[in-house]
C-alpha positions in Angstrom: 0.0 0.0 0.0 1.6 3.5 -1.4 1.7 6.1 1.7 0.7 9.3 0.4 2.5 12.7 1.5 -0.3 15.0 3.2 0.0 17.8 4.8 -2.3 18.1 7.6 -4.5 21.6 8.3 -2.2 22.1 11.2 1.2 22.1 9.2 2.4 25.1 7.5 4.8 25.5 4.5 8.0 26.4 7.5 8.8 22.3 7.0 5.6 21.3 8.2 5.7 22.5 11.7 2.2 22.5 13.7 0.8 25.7 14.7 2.2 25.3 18.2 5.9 24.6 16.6 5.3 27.7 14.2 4.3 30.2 17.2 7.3 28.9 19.2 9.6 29.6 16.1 7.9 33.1 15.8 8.4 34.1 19.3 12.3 33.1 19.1 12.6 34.8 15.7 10.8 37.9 17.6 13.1 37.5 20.3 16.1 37.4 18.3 15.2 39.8 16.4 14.7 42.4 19.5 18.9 41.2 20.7 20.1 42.2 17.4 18.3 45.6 17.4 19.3 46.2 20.8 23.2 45.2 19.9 22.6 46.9 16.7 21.3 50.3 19.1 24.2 49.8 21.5 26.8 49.8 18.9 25.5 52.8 17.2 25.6 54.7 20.4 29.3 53.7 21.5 30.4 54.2 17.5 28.9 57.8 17.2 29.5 58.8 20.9 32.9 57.8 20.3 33.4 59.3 16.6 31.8 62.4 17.6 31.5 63.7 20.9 35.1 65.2 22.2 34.2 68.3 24.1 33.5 67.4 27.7 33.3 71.4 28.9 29.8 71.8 29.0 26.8 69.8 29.2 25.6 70.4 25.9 25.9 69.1 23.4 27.9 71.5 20.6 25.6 72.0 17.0 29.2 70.4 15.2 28.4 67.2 17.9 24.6 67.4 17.4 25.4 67.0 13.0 28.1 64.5 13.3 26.0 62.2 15.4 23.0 63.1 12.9 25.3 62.1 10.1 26.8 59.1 12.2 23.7 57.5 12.7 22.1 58.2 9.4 25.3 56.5 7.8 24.9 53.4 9.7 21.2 53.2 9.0 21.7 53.3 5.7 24.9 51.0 5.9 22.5 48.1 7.8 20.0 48.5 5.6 22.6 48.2 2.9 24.1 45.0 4.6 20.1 43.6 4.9 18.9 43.7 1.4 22.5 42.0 0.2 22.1 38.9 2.5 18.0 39.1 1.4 19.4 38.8 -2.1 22.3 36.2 -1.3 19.8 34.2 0.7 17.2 34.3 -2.6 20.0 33.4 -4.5 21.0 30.1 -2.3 17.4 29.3 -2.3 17.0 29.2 -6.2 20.5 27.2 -6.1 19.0 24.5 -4.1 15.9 24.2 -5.7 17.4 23.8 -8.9 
């Protein structure tokens, strides 16, 4: 007798996880995804506090500090994003590879 493949109403398309397997790989992709944009935060801070604050003389912050951290974290926005949509497209790419 030939077993057919079925895919039952509680499997998904994610390698046939249950709903209860899908919703436990959500909330560690969530979780994950809230480490890397902390880490991502943190490292932002400590590059542009770093690269652009210098004078420690007064409390405030100088208009030449305020527009380099402006431009600091505006360049490493756009630098993530960057580095984002390349592994999107290198992941697309290995996907087409192995289904070929």
């Amino acid at each position: 007798m030939d077993q057919e493949l079925t895919t039952s109403p509680h499997q998904n398309r994610l390698g046939g996880l249950n709903a209860n397997e899908q919703r436990e790989l959500e909330q560690r992709m969530q979780k994950r995804q809230v480490k890397e944009f902390v880490s991502l935060f943190g490292s932002l801070v400590d590059n542009c506090f770093m690269s652009c604050i210098d004078d420690f003389t007064s409390k405030a912050v100088s208009s030449r500090e305020n527009g380099c951290v402006a431009r600091c974290v505006q360049k490493t926005m756009a630098t993530q994003a960057r580095l984002a949509e390349r592994f999107q497209e290198h992941n697309a790419e290995m996907s087409n590879k192995m289904g070929q």
